[in-house]
KOLDOZA-683085 format. One record per residue (C-alpha): residue in three letters; x, z, y; residue number from 0. Coordinates in nm, 2 decimals. Layout:
# KOLDOZA-683085
R  res    east      up   north    n
R  ALA       X       Z       Y  NUM
...
# end
This chain:
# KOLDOZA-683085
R  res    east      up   north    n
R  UNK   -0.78    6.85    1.18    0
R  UNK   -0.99    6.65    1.41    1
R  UNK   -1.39    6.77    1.38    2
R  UNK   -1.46    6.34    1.39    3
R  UNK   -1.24    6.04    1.26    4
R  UNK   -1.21    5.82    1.59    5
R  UNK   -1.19    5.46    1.47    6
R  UNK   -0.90    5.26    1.47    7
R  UNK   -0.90    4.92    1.74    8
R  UNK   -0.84    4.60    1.59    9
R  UNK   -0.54    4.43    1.69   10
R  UNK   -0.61    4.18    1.96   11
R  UNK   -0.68    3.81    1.82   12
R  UNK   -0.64    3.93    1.45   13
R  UNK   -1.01    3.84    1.40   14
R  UNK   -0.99    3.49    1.50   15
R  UNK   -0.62    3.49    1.34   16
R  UNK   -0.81    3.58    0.99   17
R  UNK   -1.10    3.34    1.02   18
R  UNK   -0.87    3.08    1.10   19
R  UNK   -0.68    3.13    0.76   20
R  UNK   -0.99    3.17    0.59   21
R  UNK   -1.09    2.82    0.70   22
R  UNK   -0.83    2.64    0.61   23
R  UNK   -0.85    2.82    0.26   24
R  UNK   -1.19    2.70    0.26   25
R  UNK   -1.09    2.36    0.34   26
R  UNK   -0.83    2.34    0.07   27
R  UNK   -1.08    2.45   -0.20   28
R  UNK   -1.29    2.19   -0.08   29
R  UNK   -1.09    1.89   -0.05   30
R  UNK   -0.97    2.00   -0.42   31
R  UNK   -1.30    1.97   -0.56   32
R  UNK   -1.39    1.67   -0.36   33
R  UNK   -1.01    1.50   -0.47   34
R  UNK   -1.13    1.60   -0.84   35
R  UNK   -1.45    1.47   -0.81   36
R  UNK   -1.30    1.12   -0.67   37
R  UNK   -1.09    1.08   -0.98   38
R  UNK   -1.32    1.14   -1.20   39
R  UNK   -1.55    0.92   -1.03   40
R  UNK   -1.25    0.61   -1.06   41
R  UNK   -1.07    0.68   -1.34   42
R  UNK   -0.78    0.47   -1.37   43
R  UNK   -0.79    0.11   -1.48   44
R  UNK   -0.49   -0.07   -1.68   45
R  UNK   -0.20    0.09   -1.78   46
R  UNK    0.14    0.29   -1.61   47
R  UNK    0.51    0.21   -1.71   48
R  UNK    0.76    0.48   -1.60   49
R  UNK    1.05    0.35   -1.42   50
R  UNK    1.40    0.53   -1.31   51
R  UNK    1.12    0.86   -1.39   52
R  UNK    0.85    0.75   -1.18   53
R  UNK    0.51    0.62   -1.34   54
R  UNK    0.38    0.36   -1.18   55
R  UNK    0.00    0.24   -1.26   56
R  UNK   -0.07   -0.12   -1.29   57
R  UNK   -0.23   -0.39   -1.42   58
R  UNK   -0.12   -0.70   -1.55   59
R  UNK   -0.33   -0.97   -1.63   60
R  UNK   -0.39   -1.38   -1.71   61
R  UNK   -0.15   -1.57   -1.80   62
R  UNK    0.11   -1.87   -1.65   63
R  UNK    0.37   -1.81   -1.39   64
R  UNK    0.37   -1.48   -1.23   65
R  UNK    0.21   -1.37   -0.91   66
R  UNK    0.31   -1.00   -0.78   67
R  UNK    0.06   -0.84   -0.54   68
R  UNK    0.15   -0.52   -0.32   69
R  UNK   -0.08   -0.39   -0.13   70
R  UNK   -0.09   -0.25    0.24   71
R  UNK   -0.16    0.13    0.35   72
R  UNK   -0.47    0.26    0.34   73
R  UNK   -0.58    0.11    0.02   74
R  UNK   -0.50    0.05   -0.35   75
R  UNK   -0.38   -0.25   -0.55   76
R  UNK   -0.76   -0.27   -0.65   77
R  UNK   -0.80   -0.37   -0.29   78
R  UNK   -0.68   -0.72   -0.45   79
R  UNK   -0.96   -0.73   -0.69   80
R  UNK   -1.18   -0.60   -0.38   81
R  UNK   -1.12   -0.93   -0.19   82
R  UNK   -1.15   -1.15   -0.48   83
R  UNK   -0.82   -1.27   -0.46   84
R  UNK   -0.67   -1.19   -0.80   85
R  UNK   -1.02   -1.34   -0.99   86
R  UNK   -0.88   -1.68   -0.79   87
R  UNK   -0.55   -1.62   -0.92   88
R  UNK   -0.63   -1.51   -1.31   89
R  UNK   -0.72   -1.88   -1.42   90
R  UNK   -0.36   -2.02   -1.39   91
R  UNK   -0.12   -1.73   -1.35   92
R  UNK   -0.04   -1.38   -1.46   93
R  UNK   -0.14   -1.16   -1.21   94
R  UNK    0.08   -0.80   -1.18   95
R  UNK   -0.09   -0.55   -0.95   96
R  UNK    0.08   -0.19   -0.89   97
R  UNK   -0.01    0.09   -0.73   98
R  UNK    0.25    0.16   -0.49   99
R  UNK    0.43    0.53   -0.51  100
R  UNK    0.19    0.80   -0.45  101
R  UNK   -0.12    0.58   -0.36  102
R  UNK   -0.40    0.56   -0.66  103
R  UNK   -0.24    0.66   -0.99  104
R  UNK    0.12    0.61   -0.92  105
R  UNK    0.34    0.91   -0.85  106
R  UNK    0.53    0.97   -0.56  107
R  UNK    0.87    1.18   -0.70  108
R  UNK    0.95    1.44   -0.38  109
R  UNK    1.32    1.43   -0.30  110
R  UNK    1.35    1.04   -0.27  111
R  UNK    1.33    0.89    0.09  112
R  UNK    1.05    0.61   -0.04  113
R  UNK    1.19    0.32    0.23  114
R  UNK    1.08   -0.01    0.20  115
R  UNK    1.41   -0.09    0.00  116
R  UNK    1.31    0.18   -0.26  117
R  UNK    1.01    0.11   -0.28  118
R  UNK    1.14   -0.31   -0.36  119
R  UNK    1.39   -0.14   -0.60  120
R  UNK    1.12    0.03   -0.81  121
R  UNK    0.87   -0.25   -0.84  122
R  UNK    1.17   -0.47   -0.96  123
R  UNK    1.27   -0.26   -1.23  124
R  UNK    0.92   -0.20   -1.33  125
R  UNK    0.88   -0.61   -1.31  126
R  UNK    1.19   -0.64   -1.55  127
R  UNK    1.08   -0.39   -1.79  128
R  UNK    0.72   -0.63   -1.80  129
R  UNK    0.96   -0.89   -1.90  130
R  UNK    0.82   -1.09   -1.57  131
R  UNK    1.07   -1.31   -1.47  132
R  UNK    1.06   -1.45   -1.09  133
R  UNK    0.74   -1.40   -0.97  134
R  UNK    0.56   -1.51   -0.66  135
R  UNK    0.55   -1.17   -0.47  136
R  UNK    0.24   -1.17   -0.26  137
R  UNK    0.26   -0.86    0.09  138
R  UNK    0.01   -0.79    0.27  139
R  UNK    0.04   -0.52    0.57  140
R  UNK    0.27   -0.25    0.48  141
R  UNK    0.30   -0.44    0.16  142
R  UNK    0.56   -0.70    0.31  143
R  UNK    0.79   -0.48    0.42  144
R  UNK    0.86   -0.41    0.00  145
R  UNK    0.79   -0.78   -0.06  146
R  UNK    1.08   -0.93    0.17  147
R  UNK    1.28   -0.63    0.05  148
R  UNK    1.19   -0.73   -0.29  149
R  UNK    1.39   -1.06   -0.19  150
R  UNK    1.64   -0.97    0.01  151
R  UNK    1.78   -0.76   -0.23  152
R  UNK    1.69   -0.95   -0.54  153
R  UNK    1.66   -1.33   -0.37  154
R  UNK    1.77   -1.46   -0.76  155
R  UNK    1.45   -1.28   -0.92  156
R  UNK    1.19   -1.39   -0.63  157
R  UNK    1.02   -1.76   -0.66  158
R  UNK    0.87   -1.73   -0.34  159
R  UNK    0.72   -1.51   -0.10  160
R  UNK    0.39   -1.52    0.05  161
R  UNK    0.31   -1.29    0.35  162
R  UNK   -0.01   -1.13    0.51  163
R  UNK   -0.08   -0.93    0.85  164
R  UNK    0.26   -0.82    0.83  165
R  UNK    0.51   -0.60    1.04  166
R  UNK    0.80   -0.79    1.12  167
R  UNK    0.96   -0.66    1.43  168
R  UNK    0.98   -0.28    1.57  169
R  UNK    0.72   -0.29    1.81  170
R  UNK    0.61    0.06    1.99  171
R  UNK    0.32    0.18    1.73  172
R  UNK    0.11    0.49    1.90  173
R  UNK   -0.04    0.49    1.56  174
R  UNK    0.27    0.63    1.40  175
R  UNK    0.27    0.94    1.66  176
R  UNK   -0.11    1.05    1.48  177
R  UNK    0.06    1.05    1.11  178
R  UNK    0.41    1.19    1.20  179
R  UNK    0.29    1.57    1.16  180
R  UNK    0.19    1.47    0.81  181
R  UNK    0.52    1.38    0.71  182
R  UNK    0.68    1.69    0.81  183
R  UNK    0.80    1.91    0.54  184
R  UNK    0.59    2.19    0.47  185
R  UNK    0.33    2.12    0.78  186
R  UNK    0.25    1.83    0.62  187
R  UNK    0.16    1.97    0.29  188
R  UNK   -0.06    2.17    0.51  189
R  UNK   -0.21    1.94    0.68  190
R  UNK   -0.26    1.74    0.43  191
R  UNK   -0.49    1.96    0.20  192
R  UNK   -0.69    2.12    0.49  193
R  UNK   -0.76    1.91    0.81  194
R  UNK   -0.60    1.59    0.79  195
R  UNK   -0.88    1.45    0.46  196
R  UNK   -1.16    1.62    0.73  197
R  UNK   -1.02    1.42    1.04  198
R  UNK   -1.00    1.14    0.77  199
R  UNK   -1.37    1.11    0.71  200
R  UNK   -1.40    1.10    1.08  201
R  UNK   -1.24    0.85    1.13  202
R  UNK   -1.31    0.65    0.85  203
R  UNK   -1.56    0.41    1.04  204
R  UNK   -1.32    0.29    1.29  205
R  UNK   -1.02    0.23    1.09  206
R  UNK   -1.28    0.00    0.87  207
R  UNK   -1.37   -0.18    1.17  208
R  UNK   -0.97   -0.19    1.32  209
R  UNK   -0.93   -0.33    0.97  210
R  UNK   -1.18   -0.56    0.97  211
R  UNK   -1.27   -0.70    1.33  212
R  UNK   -1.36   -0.93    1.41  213
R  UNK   -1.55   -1.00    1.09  214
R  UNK   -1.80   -0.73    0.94  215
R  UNK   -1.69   -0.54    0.68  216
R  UNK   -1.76   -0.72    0.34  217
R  UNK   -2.08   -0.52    0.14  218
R  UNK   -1.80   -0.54   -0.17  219
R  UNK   -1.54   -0.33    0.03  220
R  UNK   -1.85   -0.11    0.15  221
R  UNK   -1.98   -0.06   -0.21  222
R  UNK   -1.61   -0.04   -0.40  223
R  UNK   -1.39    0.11   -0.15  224
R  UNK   -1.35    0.51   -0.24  225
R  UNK   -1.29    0.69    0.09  226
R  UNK   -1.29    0.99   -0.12  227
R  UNK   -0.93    0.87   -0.35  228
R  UNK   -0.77    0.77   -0.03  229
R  UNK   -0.80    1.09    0.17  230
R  UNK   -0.67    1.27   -0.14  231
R  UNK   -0.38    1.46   -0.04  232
R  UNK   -0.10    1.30   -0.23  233
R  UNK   -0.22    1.00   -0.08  234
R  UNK   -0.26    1.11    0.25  235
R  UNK    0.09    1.24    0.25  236
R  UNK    0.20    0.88    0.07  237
R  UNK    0.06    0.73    0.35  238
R  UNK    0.20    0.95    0.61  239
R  UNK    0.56    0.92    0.53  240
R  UNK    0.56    0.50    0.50  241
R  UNK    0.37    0.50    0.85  242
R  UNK    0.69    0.71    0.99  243
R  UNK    0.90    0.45    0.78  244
R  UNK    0.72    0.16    0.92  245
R  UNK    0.98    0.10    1.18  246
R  UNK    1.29    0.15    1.07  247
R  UNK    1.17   -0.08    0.73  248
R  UNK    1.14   -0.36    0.95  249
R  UNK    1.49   -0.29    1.19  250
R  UNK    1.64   -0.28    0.87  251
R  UNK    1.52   -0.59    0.71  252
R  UNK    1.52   -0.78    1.07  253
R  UNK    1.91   -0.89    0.98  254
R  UNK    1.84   -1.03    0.65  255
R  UNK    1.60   -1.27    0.73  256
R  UNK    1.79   -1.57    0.87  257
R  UNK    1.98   -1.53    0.46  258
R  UNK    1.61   -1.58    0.28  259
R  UNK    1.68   -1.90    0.12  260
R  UNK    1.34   -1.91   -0.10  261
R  UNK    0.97   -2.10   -0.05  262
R  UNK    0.78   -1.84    0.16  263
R  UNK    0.41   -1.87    0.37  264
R  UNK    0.35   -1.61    0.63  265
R  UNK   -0.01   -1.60    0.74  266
R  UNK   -0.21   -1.41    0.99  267
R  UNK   -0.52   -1.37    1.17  268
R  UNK   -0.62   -1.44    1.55  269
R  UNK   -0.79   -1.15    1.60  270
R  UNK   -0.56   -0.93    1.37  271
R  UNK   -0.57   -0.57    1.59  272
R  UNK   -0.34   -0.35    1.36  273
R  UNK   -0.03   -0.62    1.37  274
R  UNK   -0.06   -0.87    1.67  275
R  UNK   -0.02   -1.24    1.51  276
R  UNK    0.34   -1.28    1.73  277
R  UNK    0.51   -1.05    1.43  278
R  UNK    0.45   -1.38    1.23  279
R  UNK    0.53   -1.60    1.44  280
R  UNK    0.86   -1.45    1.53  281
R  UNK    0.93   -1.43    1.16  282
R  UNK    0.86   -1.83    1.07  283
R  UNK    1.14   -1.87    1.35  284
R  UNK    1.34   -1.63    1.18  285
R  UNK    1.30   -1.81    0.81  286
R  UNK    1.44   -2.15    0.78  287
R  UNK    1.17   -2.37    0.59  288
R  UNK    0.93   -2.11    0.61  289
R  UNK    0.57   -2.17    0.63  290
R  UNK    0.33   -2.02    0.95  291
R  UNK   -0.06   -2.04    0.89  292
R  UNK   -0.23   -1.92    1.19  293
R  UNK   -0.65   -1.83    1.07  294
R  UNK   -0.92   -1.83    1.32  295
R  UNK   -1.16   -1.60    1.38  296
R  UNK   -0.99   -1.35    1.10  297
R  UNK   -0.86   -1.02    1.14  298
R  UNK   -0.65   -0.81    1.00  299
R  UNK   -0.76   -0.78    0.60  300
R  UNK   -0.69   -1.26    0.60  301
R  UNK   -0.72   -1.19    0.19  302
R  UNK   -1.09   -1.12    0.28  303
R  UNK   -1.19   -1.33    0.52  304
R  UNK   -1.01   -1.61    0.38  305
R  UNK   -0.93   -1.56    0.01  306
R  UNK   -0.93   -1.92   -0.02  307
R  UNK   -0.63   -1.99    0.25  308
R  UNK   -0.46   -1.72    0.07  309
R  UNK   -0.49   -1.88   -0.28  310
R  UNK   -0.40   -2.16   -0.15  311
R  UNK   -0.08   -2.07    0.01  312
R  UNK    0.05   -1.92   -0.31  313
R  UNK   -0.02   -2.23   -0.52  314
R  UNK    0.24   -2.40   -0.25  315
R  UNK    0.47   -2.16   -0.31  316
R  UNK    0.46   -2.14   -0.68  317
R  UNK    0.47   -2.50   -0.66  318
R  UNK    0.78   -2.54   -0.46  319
R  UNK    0.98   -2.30   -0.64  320
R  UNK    1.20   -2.34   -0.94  321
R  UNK    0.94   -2.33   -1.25  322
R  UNK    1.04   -2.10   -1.52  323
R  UNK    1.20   -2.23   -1.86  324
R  UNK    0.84   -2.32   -2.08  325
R  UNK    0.92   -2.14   -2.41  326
R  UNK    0.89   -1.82   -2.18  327
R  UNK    0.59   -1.64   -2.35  328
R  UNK    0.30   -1.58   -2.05  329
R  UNK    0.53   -1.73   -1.76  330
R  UNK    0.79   -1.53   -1.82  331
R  UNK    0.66   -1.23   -2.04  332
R  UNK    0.90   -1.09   -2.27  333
R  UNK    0.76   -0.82   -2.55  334
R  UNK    0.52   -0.57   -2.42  335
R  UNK    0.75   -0.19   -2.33  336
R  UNK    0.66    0.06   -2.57  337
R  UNK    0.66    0.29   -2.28  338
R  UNK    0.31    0.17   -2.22  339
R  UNK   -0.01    0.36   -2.19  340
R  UNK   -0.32    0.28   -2.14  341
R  UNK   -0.50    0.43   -1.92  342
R  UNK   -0.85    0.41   -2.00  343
# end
């Protein structure tokens, strides 16, 4: 027996093998607290309907033919009530805002590939269990891909289409590279509830301003927008996976579009640096009848820096197309799902 214990080395780099783990432990406790503290802070607001067993949150208010509003990456459907939009739209139509699948309240099922076309599917049978019958479906960003989808497989249930900062065309997006990792399987999960919500906050200010630019960002998006729910994990990962199915959403729907036989508008701004302004201009060539508003001096968020344009462009549309049958309760509400809850 040895007269003194001799101490055993460490293994090389187990040290900073350890502290790594014990970071990203950290990190994960920490976005959980700050992701719990974000929901209770914004609570949801209107009510969820579950569809093919996915609950969707939305609201659905005013009344008069239907407007549908689907909102971009990034954001929320409260980012409609954000730019003011659906408060011009409430006095003469019934306005249906969803949260798309895993971004604010609605889930995001695992084992579905959530394409464009899915995501078009879902929102349609949710819109037919509202009883709303051919709506005006209003896209902006991300949000068009599911709003032409949303016509080009249901052109009979669509009145019209009306089309913000959209991605058209596959184009080369570098953009997509930085979220890949964060669709992966597994590594993703990772990512998402350790580092990616850090490098999130980072780079929080200059996504607002990519946004944004060349306008300021509005005080309301300042003072409403929660950077906190949108670097919550399941959104992050939400947000990950449709950035990777960005481009083949729009290869895929490129075919369809010369067959769009419906009223639609397709606006964009000059100085739009997410989606270069030719995507719309390629697509009014694309859409017989269609409808190309270029705006000045606007970026990439047009139902901000020109709410009124917007509103506009949707009162042509709902105009133009077919108007529903009058004794249609609400334009086109039938009785009120008993799957319903409220969510307040």
């Amino acid at each position: 027996m040895p007269l003194f214990a001799t101490k055993t080395p460490a293994r090389p780099g187990r040290g900073p093998l350890l502290a790594g783990v014990a970071a990203l432990a950290a990190l994960a406790v920490a976005n959980h607290f700050l992701t719990r503290r974000a929901e209770r802070r914004h609570p949801p607001e209107g009510a969820f309907v579950e569809v093919d067993g996915v609950r969707l949150h939305y609201s659905d208010r005013g009344t008069g033919s239907p407007v549908v509003l689907i909102h971009g990456n990034a954001v929320t459907g409260d980012d409609w009530n954000t730019s003011g939009l659906a408060q011009r739209l409430l006095p003469h139509h019934r306005v249906i805002i969803f949260d798309r699948p895993g971004y604010g309240y609605s889930d995001r099922p695992r084992g579905r590939l959530w394409t464009a076309s899915e995501q078009a599917d879902l929102i349609h049978a949710a819109l037919r269990r509202l009883g709303v019958v051919r709506p005006v479906v209003v896209g902006h960003s991300w949000g068009t891909l599911p709003a032409v989808a949303l016509a080009v497989r249901h052109q009979a249930d669509v009145a019209g289409l009306v089309l913000l900062s959209g991605y058209y065309f596959w184009t080369l997006r570098p953009d997509v590279l930085l979220v890949a990792a964060g669709a992966l399987p597994v590594i993703g999960d990772l990512l998402s509830h350790t580092l990616s919500p850090l490098l999130g906050w980072l780079q929080m200010p200059l996504l607002k301003w990519a946004m944004f630019s060349p306008t300021p960002v509005p005080s309301r998006f300042q003072a409403e927008y929660s950077s906190a729910m949108t670097l919550r994990p399941s959104q992050i990962r939400a947000m990950s996976m449709d950035g990777v199915l960005m481009i083949p959403g729009a290869i895929g729907l490129r075919r369809h579009y010369r067959n769009l036989d419906l009223p639609v508008a397709i606006l964009a701004g000059v100085g739009d640096r997410v989606v270069f302004r030719r995507r719309a201009e390629g697509l009014q060539q694309e859409i017989r009848g269609s409808t190309l508003q270029i705006l000045p001096e606007v970026g990439h968020m047009v139902h901000y820096a020109a709410p009124g344009e917007v509103a506009q462009a949707i009162e042509r549309v709902a105009a133009a197309a077919t108007v529903p049958s009058p004794d249609q309760d609400r334009g086109g509400a039938g009785p009120a799902p008993r799957e319903l809850v409220d969510a307040s």
